[in-house]
C-alpha positions as CSV (number, residue, x, y, z in Angstrom):
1,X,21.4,6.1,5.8
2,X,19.1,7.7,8.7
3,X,19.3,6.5,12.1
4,X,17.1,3.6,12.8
5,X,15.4,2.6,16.2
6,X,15.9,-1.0,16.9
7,X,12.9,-2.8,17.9
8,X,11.3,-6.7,18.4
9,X,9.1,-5.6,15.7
10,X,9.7,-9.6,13.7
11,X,8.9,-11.3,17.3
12,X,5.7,-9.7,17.8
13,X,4.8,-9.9,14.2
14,X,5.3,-13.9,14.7
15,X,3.3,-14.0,18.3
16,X,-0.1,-12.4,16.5
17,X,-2.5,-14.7,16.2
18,X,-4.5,-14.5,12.7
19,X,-8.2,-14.9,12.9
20,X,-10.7,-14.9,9.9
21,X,-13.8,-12.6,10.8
22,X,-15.6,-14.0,8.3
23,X,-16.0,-17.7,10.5
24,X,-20.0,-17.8,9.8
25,X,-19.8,-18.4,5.7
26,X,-23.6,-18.2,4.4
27,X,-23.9,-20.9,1.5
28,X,-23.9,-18.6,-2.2
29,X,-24.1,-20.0,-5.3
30,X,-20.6,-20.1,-7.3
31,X,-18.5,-18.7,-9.6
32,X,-20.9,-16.7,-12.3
33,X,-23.8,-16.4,-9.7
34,X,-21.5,-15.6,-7.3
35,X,-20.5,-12.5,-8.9
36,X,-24.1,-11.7,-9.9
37,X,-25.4,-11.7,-6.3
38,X,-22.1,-9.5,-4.9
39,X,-22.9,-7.0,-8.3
40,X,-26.7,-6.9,-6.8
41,X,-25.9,-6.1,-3.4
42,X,-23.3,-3.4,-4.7
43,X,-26.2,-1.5,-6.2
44,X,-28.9,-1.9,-3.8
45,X,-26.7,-1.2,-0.3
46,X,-25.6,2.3,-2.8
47,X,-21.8,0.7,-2.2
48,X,-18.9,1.0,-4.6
49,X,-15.5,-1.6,-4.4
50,X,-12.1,0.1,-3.9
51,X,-9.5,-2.8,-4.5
52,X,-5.6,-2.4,-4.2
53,X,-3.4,-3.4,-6.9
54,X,-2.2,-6.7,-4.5
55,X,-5.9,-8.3,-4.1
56,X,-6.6,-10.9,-6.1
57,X,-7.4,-10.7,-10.1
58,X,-11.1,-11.2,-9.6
59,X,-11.9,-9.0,-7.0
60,X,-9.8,-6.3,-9.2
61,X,-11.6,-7.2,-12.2
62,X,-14.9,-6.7,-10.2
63,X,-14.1,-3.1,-9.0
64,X,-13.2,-2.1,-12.4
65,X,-16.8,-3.7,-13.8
66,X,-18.9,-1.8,-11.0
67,X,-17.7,1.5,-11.2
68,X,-14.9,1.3,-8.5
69,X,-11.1,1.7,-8.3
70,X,-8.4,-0.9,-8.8
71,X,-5.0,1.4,-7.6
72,X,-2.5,2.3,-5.0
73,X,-3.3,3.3,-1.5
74,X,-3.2,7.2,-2.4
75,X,-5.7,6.8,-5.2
76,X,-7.9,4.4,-3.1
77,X,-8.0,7.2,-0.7
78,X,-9.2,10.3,-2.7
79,X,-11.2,7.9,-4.6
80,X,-13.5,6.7,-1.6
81,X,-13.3,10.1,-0.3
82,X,-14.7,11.3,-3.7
83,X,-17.0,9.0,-5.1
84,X,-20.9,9.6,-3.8
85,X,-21.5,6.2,-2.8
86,X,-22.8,5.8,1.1
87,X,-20.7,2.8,1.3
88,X,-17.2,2.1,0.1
89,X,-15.9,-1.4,0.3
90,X,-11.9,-1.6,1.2
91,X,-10.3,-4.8,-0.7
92,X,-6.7,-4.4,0.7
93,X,-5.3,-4.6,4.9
94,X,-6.9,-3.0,7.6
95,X,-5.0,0.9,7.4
96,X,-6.8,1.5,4.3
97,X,-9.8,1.0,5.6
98,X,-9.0,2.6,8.3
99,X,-8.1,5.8,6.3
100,X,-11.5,5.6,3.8
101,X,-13.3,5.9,7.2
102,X,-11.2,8.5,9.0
103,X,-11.9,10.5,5.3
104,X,-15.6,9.6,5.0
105,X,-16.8,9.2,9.0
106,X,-20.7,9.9,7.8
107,X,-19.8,6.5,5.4
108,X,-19.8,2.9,6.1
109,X,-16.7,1.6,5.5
110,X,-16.9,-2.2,5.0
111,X,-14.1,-4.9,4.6
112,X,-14.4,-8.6,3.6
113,X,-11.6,-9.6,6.3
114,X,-10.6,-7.0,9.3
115,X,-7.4,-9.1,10.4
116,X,-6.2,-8.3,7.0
117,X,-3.0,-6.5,8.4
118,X,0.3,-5.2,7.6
119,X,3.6,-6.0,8.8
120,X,4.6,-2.5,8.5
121,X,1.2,-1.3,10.9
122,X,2.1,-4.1,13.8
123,X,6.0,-3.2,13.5
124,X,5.2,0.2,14.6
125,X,2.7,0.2,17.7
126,X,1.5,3.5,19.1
127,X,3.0,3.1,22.6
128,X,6.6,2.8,21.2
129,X,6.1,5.2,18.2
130,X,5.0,7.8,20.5
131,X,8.2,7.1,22.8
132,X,10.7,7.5,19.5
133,X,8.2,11.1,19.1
134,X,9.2,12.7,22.3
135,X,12.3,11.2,22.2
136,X,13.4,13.9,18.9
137,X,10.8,16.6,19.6
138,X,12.6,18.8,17.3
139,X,11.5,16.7,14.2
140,X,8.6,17.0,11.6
141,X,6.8,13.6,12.2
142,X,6.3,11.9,9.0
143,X,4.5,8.7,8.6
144,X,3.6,6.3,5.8
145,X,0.3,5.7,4.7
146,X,0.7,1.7,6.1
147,X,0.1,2.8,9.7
148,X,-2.9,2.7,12.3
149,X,-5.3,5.4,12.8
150,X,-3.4,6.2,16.2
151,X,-0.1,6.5,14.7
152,X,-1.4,9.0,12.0
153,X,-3.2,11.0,15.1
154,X,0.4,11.5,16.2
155,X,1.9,12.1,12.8
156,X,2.4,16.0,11.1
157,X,2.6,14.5,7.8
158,X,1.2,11.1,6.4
159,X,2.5,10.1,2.9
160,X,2.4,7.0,0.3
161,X,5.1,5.8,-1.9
162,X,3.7,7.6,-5.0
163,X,4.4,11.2,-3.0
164,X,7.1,10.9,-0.5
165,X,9.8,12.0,-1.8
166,X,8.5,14.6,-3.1
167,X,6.8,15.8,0.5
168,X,10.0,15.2,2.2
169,X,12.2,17.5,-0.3
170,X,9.4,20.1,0.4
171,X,9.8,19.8,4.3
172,X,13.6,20.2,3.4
173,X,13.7,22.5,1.4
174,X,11.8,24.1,4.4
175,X,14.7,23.6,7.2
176,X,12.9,21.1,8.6
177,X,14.1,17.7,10.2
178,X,12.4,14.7,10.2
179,X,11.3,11.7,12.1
180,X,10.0,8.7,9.5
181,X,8.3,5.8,10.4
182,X,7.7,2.9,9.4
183,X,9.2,1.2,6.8
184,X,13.2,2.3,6.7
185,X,14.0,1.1,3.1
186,X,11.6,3.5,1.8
187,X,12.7,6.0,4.2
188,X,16.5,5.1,3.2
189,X,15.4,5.8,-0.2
190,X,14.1,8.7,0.3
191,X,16.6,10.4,2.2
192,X,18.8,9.6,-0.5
193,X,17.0,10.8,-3.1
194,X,16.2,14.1,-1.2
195,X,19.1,14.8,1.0
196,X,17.2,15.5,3.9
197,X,18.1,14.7,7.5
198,X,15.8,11.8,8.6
199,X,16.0,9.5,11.4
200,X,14.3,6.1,10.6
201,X,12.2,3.7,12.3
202,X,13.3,0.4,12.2
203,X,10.3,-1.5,10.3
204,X,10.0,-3.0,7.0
205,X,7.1,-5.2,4.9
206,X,7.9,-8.7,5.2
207,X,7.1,-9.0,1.1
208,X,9.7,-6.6,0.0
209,X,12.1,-6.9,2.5
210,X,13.1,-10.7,1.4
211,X,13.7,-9.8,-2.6
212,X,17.3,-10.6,-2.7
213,X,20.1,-8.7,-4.6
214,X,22.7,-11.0,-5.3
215,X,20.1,-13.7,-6.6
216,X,18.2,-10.6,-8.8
217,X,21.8,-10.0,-10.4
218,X,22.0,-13.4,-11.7
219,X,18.4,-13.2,-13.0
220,X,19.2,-10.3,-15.0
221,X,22.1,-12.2,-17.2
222,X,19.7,-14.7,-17.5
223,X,17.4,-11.9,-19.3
224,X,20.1,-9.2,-19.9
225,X,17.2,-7.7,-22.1
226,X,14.2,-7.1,-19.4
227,X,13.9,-3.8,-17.4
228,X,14.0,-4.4,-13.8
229,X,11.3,-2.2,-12.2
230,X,11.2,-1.9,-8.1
231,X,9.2,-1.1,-5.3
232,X,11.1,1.5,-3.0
233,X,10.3,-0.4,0.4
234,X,12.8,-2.7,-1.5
235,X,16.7,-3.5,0.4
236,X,19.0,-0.7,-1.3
237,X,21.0,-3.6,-3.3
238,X,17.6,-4.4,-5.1
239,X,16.9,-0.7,-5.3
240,X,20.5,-0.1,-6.9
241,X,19.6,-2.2,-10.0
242,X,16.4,-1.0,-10.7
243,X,15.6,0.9,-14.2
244,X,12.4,2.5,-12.3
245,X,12.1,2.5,-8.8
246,X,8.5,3.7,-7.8
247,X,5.0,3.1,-6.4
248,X,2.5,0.7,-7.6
249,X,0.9,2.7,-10.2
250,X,4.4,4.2,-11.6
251,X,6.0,0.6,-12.1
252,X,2.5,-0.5,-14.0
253,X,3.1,2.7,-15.9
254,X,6.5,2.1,-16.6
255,X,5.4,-1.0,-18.0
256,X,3.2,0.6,-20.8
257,X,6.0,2.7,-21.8
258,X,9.2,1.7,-21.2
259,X,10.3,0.0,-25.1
260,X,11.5,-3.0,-23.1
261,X,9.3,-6.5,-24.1
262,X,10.6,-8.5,-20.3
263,X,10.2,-7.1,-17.3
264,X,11.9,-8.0,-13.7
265,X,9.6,-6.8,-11.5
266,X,10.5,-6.7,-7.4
267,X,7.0,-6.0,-5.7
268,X,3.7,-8.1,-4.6
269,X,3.0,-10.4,-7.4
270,X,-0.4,-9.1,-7.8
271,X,0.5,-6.3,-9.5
272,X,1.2,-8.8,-12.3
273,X,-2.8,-8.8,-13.2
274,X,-2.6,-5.1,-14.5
275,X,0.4,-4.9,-15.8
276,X,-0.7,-7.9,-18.0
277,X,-4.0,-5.6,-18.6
278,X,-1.6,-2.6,-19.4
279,X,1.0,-4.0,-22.0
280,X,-0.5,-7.5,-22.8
281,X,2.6,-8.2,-25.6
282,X,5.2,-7.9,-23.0
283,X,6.6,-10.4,-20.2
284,X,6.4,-10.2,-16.5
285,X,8.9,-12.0,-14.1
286,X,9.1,-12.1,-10.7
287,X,12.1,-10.8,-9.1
288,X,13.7,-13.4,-6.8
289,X,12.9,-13.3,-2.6
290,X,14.8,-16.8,-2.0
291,X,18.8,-16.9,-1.7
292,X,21.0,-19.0,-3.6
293,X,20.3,-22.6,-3.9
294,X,16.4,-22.5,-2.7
295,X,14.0,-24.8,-4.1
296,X,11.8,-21.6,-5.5
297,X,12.6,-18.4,-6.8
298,X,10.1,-16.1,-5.7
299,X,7.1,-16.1,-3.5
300,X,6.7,-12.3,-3.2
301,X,2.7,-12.1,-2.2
302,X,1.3,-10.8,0.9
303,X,-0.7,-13.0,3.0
304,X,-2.9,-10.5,4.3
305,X,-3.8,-9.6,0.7
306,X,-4.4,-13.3,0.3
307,X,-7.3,-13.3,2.6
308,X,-9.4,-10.9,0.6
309,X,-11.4,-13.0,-1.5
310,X,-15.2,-13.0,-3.2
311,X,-16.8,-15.2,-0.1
312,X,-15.4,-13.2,2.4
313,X,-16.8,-10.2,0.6
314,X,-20.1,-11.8,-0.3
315,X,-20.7,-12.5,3.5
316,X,-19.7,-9.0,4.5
317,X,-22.4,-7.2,2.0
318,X,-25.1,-10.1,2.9
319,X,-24.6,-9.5,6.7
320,X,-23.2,-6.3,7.4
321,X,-20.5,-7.2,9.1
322,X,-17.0,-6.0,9.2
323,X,-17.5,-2.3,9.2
324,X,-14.5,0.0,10.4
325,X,-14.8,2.0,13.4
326,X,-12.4,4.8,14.9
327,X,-12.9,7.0,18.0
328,X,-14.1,10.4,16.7
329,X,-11.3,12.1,18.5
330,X,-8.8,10.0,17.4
331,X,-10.1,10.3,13.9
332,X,-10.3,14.5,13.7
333,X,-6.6,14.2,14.8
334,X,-5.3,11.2,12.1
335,X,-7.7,13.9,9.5
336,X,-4.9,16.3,10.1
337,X,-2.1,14.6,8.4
338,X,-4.1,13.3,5.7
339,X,-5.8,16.1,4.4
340,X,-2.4,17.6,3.9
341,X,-0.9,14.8,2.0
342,X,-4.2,14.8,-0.3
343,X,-4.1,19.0,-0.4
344,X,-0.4,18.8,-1.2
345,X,-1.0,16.1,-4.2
346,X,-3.6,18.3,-5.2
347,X,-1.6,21.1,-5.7
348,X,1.6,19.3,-7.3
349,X,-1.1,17.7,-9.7
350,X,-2.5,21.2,-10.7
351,X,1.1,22.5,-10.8
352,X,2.1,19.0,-13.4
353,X,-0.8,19.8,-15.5
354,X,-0.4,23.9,-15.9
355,X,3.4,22.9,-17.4
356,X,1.6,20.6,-19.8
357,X,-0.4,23.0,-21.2
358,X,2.1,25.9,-21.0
């Protein structure tokens, strides 16, 4: 494993204070006419719905039924950055709003709840991440895509799970050493899988980090027949009994194809929407975050996710409120990073598809 830097990430995570932005609720109808009147607005404010694979079923459901995305946090990006619409709504945690806006800065860039967070963006704060920078000035500075705007502005590289590993192995294969931040399961994996010499940052998403391994071993003989399929910012003993480890949209794949009917699955829980949508014969479980001899099993969602819901994002189309901002210098400087991760995908897409049809 990579070198980690130790931090008091947990103990500032616990000192945040949480606070809805969305205080000033306007009275909507429900249900039915709820959706209706969030459907309207879409249309007339010339806005389209980018949701994440963790928000809840019916804001997923919604995106897919107004011409938006439901998808992982690289898709959400080239997707916002893409689509023509004047004004993309983020349903996820504040980074990927913050990166449809530093991609589309002549956009509004709306969310229904800007304390929607990430443990993975408050365990790495610029101050210290730039510290740990010029501490190994030598090193490539690669950062996942669950970061702030100012810790891409000092990044070389930003990636997502889908595209990682296969970025790093390209830096690599280049000579280059690299400095990874945040999340050092993924970055574990990674350097694994690739080889390459990477020194860690010691953070990790409060979700994924509490699946446990010893309790997902005696799940499996309980259904020695299901697949287990795992999230890489998984602990490496989860990762180790994994039959796919990959990024949202490869486990939901995996799901359609694998010839397994049960499925042990170790990521957010509302993934288990589309993979229901994708292979609707088959059976999902949830991989175990609780240790031996807890009164539950598994209580893998994330509670910034959780505060996405169809009020909040009634009440941010209705008033306006909740738009993303980012310094202009600040955002030319995160556009670096980015535009390479979306110009390398590009390319390793283009290159996937020419073997096809050769």
């Amino acid at each position: 494993m990579g070198k980690i830097l130790s931090t008091t990430v947990a103990e500032k995570m616990q000192d945040r204070v949480v606070v809805d932005a969305s205080t000033d609720d306007v009275a909507v109808p429900q249900s039915d006419e709820l959706l209706c009147e969030i459907k309207r607005m879409l249309t007339e404010q010339d806005a389209v719905l980018v949701a994440h694979y963790y928000t809840a079923p019916e804001l997923q459901d919604l995106a897919d039924e107004t011409g938006g995305t439901v998808s992982d946090s690289l898709e959400m990006a080239r997707f916002g950055h893409e689509h023509p619409a004047k004004t993309v709504v983020v349903a996820g945690v504040r980074f990927m709003g913050e990166t449809a806006k530093i991609l589309n800065p002549e956009k509004r860039v709306l969310m229904p709840d800007l304390e929607a967070t990430c443990s993975l963006d408050l365990g790495c704060p610029i101050d210290e991440f730039s510290q740990f920078c010029e501490a190994h000035p030598d090193r490539t500075v690669v950062v996942y895509a669950n970061t702030s705007a100012a810790v891409k502005a000092r990044a070389d590289w930003v990636v997502t799970s889908s595209i990682g590993a296969d970025i790093i192995r390209h830096l690599a294969e280049r000579g280059e050493k690299i400095l990874w931040a945040p999340d050092k399961y993924l970055g574990d994996y990674i350097q694994k899988t690739t080889g390459a010499d990477m020194v860690l940052w010691n953070g990790a998403c409060i979700v994924h980090e509490e699946f446990k391994a010893e309790v997902l071993q005696g799940l499996r003989a309980k259904h020695p027949e299901a697949a287990v399929l795992v999230h890489p910012e998984s602990p490496a003993g989860v990762i180790e009994q994994a039959d796919v480890v990959g990024s949202t949209t490869a486990l939901i794949k995996a799901a359609q194809t694998l010839d397994a009917e049960t499925f042990i699955v170790a990521t957010d829980k509302g993934i288990f929407h589309k993979m229901q949508q994708a292979a609707p014969s088959k059976k999902f479980l949830e991989a175990p975050t609780a240790g031996v001899g807890a009164t539950c099993e598994s209580c893998a969602h994330c509670r910034w996710m959780a505060m996405n819901d169809l009020q909040k994002l009634y009440n941010t189309l209705k008033q306006g409120g909740n738009e993303i901002f980012i310094d202009e210098s600040m955002r030319q400087r995160a556009m670096i990073p980015i535009k390479r991760l979306l110009d390398f995908a590009r390319e390793r897409d283009s290159q996937v598809l020419g073997q096809g049809n050769a």
